[in-house]
Each structure stands twice: as structure tokens, then as C-alpha cells.
C-alpha positions in Angstrom: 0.0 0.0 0.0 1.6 3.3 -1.1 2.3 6.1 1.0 -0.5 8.2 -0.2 -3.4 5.8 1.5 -1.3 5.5 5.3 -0.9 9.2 5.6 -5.2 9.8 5.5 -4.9 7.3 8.1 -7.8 5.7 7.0 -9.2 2.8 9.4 -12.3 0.5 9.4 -14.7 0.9 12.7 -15.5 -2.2 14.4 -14.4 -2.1 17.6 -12.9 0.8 20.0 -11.0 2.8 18.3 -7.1 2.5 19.0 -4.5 5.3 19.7 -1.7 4.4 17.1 -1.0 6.9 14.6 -2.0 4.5 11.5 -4.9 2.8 12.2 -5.8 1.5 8.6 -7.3 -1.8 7.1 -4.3 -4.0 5.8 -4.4 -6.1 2.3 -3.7 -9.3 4.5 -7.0 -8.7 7.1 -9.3 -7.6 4.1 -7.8 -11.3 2.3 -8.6 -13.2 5.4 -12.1 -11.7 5.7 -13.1 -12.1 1.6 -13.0 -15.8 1.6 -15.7 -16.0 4.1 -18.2 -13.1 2.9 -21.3 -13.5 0.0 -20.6 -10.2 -1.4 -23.6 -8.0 -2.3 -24.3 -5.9 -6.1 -21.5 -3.5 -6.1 -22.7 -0.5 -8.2 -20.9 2.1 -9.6 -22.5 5.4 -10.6 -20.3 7.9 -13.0 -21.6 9.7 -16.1 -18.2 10.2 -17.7 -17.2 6.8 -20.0 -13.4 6.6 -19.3 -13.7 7.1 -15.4 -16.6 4.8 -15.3 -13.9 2.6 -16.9 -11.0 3.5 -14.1 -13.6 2.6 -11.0 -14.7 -0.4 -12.6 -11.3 -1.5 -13.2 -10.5 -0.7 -9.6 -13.1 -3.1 -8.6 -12.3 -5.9 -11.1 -9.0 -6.1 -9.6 -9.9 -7.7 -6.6 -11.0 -11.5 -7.5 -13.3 -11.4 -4.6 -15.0 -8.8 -5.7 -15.6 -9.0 -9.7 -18.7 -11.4 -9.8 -20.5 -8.4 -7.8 -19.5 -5.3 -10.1 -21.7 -3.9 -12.3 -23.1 -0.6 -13.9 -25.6 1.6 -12.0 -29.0 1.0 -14.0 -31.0 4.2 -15.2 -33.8 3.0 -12.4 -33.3 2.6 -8.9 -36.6 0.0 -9.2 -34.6 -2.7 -11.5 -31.5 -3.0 -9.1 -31.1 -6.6 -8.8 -32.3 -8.5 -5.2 -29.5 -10.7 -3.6 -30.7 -10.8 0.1 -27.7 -8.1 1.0 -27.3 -4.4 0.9 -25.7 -3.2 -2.3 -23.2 -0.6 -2.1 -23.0 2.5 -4.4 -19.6 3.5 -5.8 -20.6 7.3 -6.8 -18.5 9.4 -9.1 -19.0 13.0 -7.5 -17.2 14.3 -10.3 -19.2 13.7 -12.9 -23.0 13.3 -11.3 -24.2 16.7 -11.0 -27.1 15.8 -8.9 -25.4 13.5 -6.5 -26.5 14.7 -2.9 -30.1 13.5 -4.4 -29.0 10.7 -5.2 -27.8 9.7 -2.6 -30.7 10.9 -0.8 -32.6 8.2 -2.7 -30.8 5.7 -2.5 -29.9 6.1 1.5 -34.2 5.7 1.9 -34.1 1.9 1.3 -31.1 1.2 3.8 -28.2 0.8 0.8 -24.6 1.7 1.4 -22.3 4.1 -0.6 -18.9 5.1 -1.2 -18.1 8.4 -2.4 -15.2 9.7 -4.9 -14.1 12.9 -4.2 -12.2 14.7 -6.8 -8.0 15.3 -4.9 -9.0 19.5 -5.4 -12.2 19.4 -3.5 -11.6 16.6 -1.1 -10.6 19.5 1.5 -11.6 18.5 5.3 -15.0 20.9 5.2 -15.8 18.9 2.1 -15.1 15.4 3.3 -17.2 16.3 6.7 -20.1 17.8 4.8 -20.1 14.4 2.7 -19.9 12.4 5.9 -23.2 14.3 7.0 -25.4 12.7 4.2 -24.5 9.2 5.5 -21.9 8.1 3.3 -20.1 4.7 4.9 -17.0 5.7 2.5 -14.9 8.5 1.5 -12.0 7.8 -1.4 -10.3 10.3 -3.6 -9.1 10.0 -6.9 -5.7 9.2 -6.9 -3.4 6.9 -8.8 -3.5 4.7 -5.6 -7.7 3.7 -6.7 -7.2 0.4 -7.5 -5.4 -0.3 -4.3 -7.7 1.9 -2.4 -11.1 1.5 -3.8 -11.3 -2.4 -3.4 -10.2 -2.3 0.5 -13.0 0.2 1.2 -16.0 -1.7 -0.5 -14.7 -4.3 1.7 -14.8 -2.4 4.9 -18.2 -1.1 4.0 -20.1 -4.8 3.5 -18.4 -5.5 6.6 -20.3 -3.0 7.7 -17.7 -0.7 8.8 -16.5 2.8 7.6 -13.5 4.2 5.5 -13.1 7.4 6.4 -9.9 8.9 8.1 -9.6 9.5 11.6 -9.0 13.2 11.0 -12.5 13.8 9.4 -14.3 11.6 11.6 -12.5 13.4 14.8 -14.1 16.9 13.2 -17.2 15.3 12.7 -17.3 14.4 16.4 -16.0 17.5 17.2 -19.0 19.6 15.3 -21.5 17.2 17.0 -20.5 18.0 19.9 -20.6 21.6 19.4 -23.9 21.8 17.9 -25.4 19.5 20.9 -24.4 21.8 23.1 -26.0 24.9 21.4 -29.3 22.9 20.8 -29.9 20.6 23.3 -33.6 20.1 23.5 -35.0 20.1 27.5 -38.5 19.1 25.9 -36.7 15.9 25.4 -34.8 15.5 28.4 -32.2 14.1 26.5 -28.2 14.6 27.8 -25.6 15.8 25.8 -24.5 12.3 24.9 -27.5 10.7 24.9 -28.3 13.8 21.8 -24.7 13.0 20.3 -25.7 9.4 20.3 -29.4 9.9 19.0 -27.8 12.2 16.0 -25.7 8.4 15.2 -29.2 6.4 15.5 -31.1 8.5 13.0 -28.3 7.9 10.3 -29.2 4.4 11.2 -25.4 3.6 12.3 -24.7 0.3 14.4 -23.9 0.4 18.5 -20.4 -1.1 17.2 -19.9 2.0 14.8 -21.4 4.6 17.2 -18.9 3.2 20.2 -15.9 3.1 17.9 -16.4 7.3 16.8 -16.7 8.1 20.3 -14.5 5.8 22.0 -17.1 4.5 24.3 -17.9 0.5 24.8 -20.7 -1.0 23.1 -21.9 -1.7 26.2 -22.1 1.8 27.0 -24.1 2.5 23.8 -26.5 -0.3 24.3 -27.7 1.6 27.7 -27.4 5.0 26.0 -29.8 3.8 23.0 -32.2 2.3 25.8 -32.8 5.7 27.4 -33.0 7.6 24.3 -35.9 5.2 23.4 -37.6 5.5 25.9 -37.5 9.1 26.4 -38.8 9.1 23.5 -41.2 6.9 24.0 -40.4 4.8 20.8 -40.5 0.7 21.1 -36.9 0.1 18.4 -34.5 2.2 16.5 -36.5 1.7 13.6 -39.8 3.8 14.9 -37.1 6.5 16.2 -35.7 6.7 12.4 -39.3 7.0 11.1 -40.1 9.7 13.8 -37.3 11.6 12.2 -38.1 11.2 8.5 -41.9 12.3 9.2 -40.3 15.6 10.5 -38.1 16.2 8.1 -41.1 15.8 5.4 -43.6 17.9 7.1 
């Protein structure tokens, strides 16, 4: 793995989060963990030919994953039905409408990993990305076919690949904006409303305890109060709660 990938210090969350300056997904784990995995549709979304040819290529190179590749249909409706999640490589470069896409896409549970063009991929950028729900951020870079594949296979592990730097401002904004909005109607606490912001992106108590550092434990009991403050029976209803908001 080249230089270019360890210094984003880019690192899959699955369990508690370690201190060591490169915390990143090696080619040897992700080999150990593709012999054992059904992989499901990997899509990938670009509207230029020859880079639609570059991420496919990317993804062909891993044997594991080159019986799951294929093109992004015109309609969502004829995706093809495996039993898993499919995951969404997404060209931000050339699909001008891609935050609605993604919108779409993100309302019947699917994954995605986003390209980011190496001039935009700029920290405000990468965090505003992260806010939509993304499970993957990748730049362009001749590193792609190294990168790409390692990513797709953190993300149907259900993990994320996005570097620790981004994901610490992420927190770090969180936390800020909890603190200015805390709702008392809700009686929530400040972690409790960190945690809640997690659930409504629909991200697991494994993924939710390795961003903050906290045990899974910790995050079970969290989610336990938050759902019953307010007064929802599963995450689900809490998630639904939200949308219905959002569309009113």
C-alpha cells in the first residue's frame, strides 16, 4: 500500500478505536475476511465513459469482488435482489445531482462510497459528505485500484473508510452543535443527543462506540434511554419519527 493511502490514516470501525497513529485496514486482514463473505451488487455510478472505466477497473481487480461489479441502472426499481445491501460507488465528479442521489438511494437502507475529486476533497468537504451518511470516502488518486477495493470491503463489513482526522471533526462539530441545541422538551443529555444524531443515520452500536470511544456496552444503555425518552419501542420507529419531521 503506497504512502499516499497510510498518511489519510484511514481505518475501518468495528471495535474501540485505538491510539496508534495508523490505524488503517491492511491487504492481508481484508484477504482473510473475503473468503468467508457472500458479497452483495457493487454499483458504480459515474456519467463520464473513461472514469466509469478506471472505478470499474479498480473493482475488477480484486477476484473477490468481480462477480458483484456492475453498472448503476438508469432505475433505482430494476437494481437486482441478492438478500444483502448493495453498495453504491458514486462518481462525485461527474453526477451533478449527487447529494439526491444519494438521498434516494440512502431511503431503502443501501450503502455508498463516495469519490471525491483530490482538489475538493478539502476536510469541510469530506465532513459535509460524511453528514449525508456516506459509509466511504475515497479520492481519486493513482492509488484507486489499491484503495477502492479495500473500502467496498470495509463497507459490506459494515464498517466505515473514512480517516480519523474527518471523523474526529465530525465528532467534534457534534459535539458543538449538541451543546447549542440541546432540547429540554426531550430531556435528553448531551451524549445521549450525540448518540441519537448516530441512530437517526441508522449507524450500528459497534460503529457509534468506535467514533466516540465508548464500549458497546455503553451505547446499548445510552440507546435504551433515548428510546424511551422518547417513548419509541426500536430504532427503527425512532428513524421513522425523524423522516416524518423532516417531510412535514
Amino acid at each position: 500500500m503506497s504512502e499516499n493511502v497510510r498518511s489519510s490514516e484511514i481505518f475501518p470501525i468495528s471495535v474501540p478505536v485505538r491510539s496508534a497513529s495508523h490505524d488503517i485496514v491492511t491487504s492481508e486482514f481484508a484477504e482473510t475476511d473475503r473468503s468467508c463473505r457472500e458479497m452483495p451488487p457493487i454499483y458504480f455510478h459515474s456519467k463520464h465513459p473513461l472514469v466509469a472505466r478506471i472505478i470499474k477497473q479498480a473493482l475488477l481487480s480484486d477476484p473477490a469482488l468481480r462477480e458483484a461489479v456492475r453498472p448503476m441502472p438508469r432505475v433505482f426499481g430494476s437494481l437486482q435482489s441478492s438478500g444483502h445491501q448493495p453498495v453504491m460507488i458514486l462518481d462525485t465528479c461527474s453526477v451533478s445531482n449527487w447529494p439526491d442521489v444519494l438521498v434516494k438511494w440512502f431511503s431503502s437502507g443501501n450503502r455508498a462510497v463516495v469519490l471525491l475529486s483530490p482538489e475538493l476533497a478539502d476536510r469541510a468537504e469530506q465532513v459535509s459528505v460524511l453528514y449525508l451518511g456516506v459509509s466511504g470516502i475515497v479520492t481519486f488518486s493513482a492509488n484507486l485500484e489499491q484503495e477502492l477495493p479495500l473500502a467496498v470491503h470495509s463497507v459490506v463489513r459494515g464498517r466505515l473508510w473514512i480517516s480519523r482526522d474527518i471523523l474526529d471533526e465530525y465528532v467534534k462539530q457534534t459535539n458543538s452543535l449538541l451543546h447549542r441545541s440541546a432540547r429540554a422538551s426531550d430531556g435528553l443529555t448531551a451524549r445521549e443527543e450525540q448518540i441519537h444524531s448516530f441512530l437517526i443515520k441508522d449507524f450500528s452500536n459497534k460503529q457509534i462506540g468506535a467514533i466516540l470511544g465508548i464500549s458497546e456496552r455503553t451505547v446499548k444503555f445510552h440507546v435504551s434511554r433515548i428510546l424511551q425518552k422518547k417513548q419509541v419501542k426500536n430504532r427503527q420507529a425512532l428513524i421513522e419519527i425523524v423522516g416524518r419531521v423532516a417531510n412535514f
